[in-house]
C-alpha positions as CSV (number, residue, x, y, z in Angstrom):
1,X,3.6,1.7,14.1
2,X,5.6,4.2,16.0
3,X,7.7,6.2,13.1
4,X,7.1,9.5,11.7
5,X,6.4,10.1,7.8
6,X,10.0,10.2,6.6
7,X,10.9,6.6,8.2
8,X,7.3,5.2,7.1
9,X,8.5,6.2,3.5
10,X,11.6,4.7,4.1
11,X,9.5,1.7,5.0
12,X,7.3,1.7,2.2
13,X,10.3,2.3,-0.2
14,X,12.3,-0.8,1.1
15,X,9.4,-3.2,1.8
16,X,9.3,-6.4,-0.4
17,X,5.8,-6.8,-1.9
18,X,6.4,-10.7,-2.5
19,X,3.4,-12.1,0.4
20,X,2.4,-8.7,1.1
21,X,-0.6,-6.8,-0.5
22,X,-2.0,-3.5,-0.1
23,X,-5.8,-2.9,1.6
24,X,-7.2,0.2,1.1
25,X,-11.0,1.4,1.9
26,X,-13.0,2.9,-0.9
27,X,-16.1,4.6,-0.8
28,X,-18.0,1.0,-1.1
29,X,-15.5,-0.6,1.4
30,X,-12.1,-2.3,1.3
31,X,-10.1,-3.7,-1.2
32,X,-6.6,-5.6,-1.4
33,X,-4.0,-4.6,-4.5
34,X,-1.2,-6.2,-5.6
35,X,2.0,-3.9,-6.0
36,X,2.7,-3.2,-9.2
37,X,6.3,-0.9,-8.7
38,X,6.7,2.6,-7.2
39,X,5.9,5.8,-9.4
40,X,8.3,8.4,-10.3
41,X,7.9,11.6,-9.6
42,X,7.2,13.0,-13.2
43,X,4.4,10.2,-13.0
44,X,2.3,11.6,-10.0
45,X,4.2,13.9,-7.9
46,X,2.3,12.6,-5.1
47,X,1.9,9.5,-5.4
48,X,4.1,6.9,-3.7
49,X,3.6,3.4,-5.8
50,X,0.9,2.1,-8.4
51,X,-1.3,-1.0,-6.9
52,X,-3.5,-3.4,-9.3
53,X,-7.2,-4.1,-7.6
54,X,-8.0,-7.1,-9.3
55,X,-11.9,-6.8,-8.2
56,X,-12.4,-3.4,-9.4
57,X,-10.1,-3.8,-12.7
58,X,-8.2,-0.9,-11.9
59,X,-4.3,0.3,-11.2
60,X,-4.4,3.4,-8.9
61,X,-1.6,5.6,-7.6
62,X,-1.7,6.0,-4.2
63,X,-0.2,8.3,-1.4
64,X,0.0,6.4,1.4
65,X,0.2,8.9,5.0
66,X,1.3,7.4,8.0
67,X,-1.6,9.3,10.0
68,X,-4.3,7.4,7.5
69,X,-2.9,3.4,8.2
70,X,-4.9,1.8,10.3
71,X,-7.8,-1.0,10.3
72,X,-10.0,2.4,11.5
73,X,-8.5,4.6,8.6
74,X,-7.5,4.3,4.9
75,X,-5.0,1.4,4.4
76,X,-3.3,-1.4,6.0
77,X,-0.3,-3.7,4.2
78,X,-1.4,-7.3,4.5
79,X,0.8,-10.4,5.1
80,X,0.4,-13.9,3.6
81,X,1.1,-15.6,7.3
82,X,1.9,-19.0,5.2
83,X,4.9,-17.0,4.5
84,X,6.0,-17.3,8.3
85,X,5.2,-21.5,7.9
86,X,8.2,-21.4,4.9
């Protein structure tokens, strides 16, 4: 991706979650959320959106950098490609 932080927010904040999901690496490897809506400020002032991991049971806020996506880093946004077949 070749945008600085503020247009990756801007990204984040107008991407459509339908056929997307969110991988992130945890300390025992990587798992894929579903969005659940972004987070307010008074919520977790630095947090960017709440995702469901259905295999760990859990709904975490996460801050998602632009200098941490990446297969090789912390996160990645997935695509259903059957979406493209539609």
């Amino acid at each position: 991706m070749g945008c600085g932080q503020q247009n990756m927010k801007n990204i984040l904040s107008d991407c459509k979650w339908a056929g997307h999901r969110l991988a992130h690496i945890f300390a025992d490897g990587w798992s894929t959320g579903s969005h659940k809506r972004k987070v307010t400020l008074l919520e977790a002032p630095t947090g960017t959106l709440l995702s469901y991991y259905r295999d760990i049971k859990q709904e975490i806020v996460h801050t998602l950098l632009l200098e941490e996506y990446g297969v090789s880093k912390k996160w990645v946004i997935i695509m259903d490609r059957r979406q493209d077949l539609m």
